[in-house]
N, C-alpha and C positions, 0 to 999 in steps of 0.2 A: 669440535668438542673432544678433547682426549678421553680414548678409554681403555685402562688396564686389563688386560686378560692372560691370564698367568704371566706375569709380568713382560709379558712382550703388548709393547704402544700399539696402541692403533687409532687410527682417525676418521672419526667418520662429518662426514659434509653435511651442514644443515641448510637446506634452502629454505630460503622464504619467500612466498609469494605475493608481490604486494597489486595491486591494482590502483586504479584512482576512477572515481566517481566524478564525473564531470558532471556540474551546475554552470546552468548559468541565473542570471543575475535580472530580475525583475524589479522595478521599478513602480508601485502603485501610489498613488493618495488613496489615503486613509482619515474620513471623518474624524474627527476627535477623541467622541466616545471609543470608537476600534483601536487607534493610536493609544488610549489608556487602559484601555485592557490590556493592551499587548505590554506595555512598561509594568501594571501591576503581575501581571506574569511570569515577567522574567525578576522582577523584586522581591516577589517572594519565593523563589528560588524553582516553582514548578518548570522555568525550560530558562535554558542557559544563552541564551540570544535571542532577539528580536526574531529574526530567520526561524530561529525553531519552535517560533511561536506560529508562525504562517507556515510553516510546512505541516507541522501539528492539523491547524485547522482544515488544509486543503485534503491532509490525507481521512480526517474525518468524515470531512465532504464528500470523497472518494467513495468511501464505505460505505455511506450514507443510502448513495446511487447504486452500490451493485445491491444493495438490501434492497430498493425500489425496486428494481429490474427485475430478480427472484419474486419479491412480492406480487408484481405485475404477470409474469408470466404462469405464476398460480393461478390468477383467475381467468387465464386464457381459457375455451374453451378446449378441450379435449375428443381428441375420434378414437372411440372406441364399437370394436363388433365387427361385421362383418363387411368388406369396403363397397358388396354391390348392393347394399341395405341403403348405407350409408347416403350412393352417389345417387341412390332414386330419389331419398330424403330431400338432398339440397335439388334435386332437377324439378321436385313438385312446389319446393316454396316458392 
């Protein structure tokens, strides 16, 4: 891209960095009803292919599970206090 500075040119180099996200390519059947959700989807224009309709949903899925897991691991028990309190506690149950 040229640029003037007090009238002496100068050039400066633009990189760009491009990458590529590799996919591969899954193959599932799909019931019916799922098969037309997926077409009412991309018909009314909420996701632009078929593919970004299933990737849509799996990363929902995704989400879905680390909410589980956070959820899950709230109602873990917790050890709190002192650990030679603690280790008579669990050696007398």
């Amino acid at each position: 891209m040229p640029v003037f500075d007090r009238g002496v040119f100068k050039r400066y180099d633009i990189i760009i960095l491009t990458y590529h996200i590799f996919m591969t390519t899954l193959s599932v059947p799909l019931p019916a009803d799922l098969e037309e959700f997926i077409r009412r989807q991309v018909k009314s224009g909420r996701s632009p292919n078929k593919a970004a309709v299933v990737r849509s949903a799996l990363k929902l899925l995704s989400e879905e599970e680390a909410v589980q897991a956070v959820l899950k691991a709230e109602r873990e028990p917790t050890l709190r206090g002192d650990l030679r309190d603690l280790a008579r506690k669990l050696r007398t149950k």
